[in-house]
C-alpha positions as CSV (number, residue, x, y, z in Angstrom):
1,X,-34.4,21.6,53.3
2,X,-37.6,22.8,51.9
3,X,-38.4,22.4,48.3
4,X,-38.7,25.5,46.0
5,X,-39.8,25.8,42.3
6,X,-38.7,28.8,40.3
7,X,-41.7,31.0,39.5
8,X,-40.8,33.5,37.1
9,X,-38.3,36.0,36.8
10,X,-39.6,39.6,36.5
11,X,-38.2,42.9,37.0
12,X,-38.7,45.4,40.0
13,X,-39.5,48.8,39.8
14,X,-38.6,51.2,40.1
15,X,-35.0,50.0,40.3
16,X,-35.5,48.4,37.4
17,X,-33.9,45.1,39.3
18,X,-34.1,41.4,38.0
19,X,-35.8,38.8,40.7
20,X,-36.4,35.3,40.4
21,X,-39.5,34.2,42.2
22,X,-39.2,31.2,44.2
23,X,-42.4,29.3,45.8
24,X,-42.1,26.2,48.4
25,X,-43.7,23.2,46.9
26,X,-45.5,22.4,49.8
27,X,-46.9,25.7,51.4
28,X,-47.5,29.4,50.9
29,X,-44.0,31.0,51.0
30,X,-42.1,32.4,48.1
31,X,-38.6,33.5,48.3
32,X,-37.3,36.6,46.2
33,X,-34.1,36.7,45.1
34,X,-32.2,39.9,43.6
35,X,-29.8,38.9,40.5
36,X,-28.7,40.1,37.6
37,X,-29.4,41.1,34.3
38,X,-27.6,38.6,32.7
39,X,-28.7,35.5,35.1
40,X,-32.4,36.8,34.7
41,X,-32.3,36.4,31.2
42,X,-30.2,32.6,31.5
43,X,-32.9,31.5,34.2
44,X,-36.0,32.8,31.7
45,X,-34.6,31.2,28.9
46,X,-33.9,27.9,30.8
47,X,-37.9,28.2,31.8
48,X,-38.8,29.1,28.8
49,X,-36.8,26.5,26.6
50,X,-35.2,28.9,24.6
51,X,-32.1,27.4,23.2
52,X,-30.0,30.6,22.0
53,X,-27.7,30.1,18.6
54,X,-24.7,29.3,21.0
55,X,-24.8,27.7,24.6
56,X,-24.5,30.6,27.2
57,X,-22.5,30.2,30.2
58,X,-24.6,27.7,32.2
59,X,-25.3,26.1,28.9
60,X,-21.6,25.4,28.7
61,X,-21.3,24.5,32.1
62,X,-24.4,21.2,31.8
63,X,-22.5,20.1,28.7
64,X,-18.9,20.2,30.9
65,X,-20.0,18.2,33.5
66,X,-22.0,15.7,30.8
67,X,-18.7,15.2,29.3
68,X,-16.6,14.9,32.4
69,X,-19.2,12.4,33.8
70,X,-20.6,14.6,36.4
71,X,-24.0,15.6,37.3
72,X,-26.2,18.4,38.9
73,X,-27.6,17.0,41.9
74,X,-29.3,19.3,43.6
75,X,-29.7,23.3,44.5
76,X,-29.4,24.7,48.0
77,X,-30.1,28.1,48.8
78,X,-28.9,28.1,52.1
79,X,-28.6,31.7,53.8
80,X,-28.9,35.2,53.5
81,X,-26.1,37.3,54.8
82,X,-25.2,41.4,54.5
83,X,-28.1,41.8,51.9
84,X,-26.1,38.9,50.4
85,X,-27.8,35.4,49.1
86,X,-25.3,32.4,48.8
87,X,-26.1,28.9,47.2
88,X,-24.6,25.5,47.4
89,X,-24.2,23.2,44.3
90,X,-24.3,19.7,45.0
91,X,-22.3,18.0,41.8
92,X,-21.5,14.2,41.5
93,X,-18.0,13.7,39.7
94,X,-17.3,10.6,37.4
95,X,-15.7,8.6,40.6
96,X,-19.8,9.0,41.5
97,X,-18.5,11.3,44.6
98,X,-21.1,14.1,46.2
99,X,-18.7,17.2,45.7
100,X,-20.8,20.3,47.7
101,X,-19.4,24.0,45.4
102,X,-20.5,27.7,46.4
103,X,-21.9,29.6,43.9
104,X,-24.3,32.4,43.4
105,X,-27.9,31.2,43.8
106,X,-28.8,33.1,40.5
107,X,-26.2,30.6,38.5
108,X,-27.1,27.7,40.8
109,X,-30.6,28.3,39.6
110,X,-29.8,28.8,36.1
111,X,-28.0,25.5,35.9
112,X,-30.6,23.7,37.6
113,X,-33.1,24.1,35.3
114,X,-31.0,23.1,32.6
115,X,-30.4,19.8,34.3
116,X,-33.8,19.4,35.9
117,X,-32.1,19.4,39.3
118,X,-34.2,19.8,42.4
119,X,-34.1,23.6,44.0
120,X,-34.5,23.7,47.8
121,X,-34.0,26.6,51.0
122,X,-33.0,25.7,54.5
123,X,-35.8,26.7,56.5
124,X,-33.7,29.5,58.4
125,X,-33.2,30.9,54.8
126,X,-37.3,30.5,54.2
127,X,-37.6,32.5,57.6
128,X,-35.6,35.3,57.3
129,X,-36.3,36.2,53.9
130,X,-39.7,34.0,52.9
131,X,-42.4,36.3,52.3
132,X,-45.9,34.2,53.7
133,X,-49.2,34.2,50.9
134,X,-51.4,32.1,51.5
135,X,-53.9,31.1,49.5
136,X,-57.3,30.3,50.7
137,X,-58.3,28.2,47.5
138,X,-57.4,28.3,43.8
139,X,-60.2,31.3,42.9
140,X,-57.9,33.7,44.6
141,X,-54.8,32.5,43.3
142,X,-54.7,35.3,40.8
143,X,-55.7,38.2,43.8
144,X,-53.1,36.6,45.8
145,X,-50.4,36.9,43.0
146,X,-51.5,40.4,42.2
147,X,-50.8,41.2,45.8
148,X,-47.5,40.1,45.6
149,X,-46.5,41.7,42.6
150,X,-47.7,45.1,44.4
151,X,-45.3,44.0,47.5
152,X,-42.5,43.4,45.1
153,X,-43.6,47.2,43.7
154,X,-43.1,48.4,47.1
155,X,-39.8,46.5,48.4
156,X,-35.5,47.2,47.2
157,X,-33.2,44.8,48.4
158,X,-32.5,46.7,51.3
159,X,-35.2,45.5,53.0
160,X,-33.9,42.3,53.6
161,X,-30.6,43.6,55.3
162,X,-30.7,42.4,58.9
């Protein structure tokens, strides 16, 4: 599994389309993921450390597994299939057992931040839909990320159906 931090969210035009930006930890590769509206705004509020008048939905799923004893372990974004990304969530239940659930990476994402879980892609998933920057030192970072903003102008979802 490769490591991933959530960039940003931002929205793609001109479909108007929520992504969350995803960067391996260790190299050049970020990962864009389609969600929705909805998740787009949970995940940039998690980020941001916005804490809305009443706990939204993943809000209200932390506290639930606080109180039942459980925990977030981990995040894995683990393939890409029909246009479709899927997303393991690695819980651990009071008895302290690893319990693996499916769920859409866009929640998964949303609920890891809120728990400060870790957020990682199998490397298949990194291949298939991983889109390679790299970045010859830190003076370009900002051409490089201007580049890929221009990419994300230019791609739809589509794209990434096999």
């Amino acid at each position: 599994m490769i490591r991933v931090e959530v960039v940003g969210v931002r929205v793609e035009m001109p479909s108007n389309q929520p992504i969350v930006l995803l960067k391996e930890i260790d190299g050049t590769r970020f990962l864009p993921i389609w969600v929705g509206a909805v998740e787009a705004t949970a995940i940039a509020f998690a980020q941001q450390g916005v804490l809305p008048p009443r706990p939204l939905t993943h809000d209200l799923m932390k506290d639930l597994l606080e109180k039942l004893g459980g925990e977030v372990v981990a995040v894995h974004l683990t393939e890409l299939r029909e246009g479709v990304f899927y997303a393991d969530l690695i819980v651990k239940n009071s008895a302290k057992e690893e319990l693996t659930l499916s769920a859409r990476p866009s929640d998964a994402i949303a609920l890891a931040l809120r728990t400060n879980s870790s957020i990682s892609a199998t490397e298949d998933l990194m291949k298939e839909a991983g889109i390679e920057i790299p970045g010859e030192d830190t003076t370009h970072a900002n051409e490089e990320v201007e580049r890929f903003r221009e990419f994300l102008d230019n791609i739809n979802p589509e794209d990434f159906v096999g």
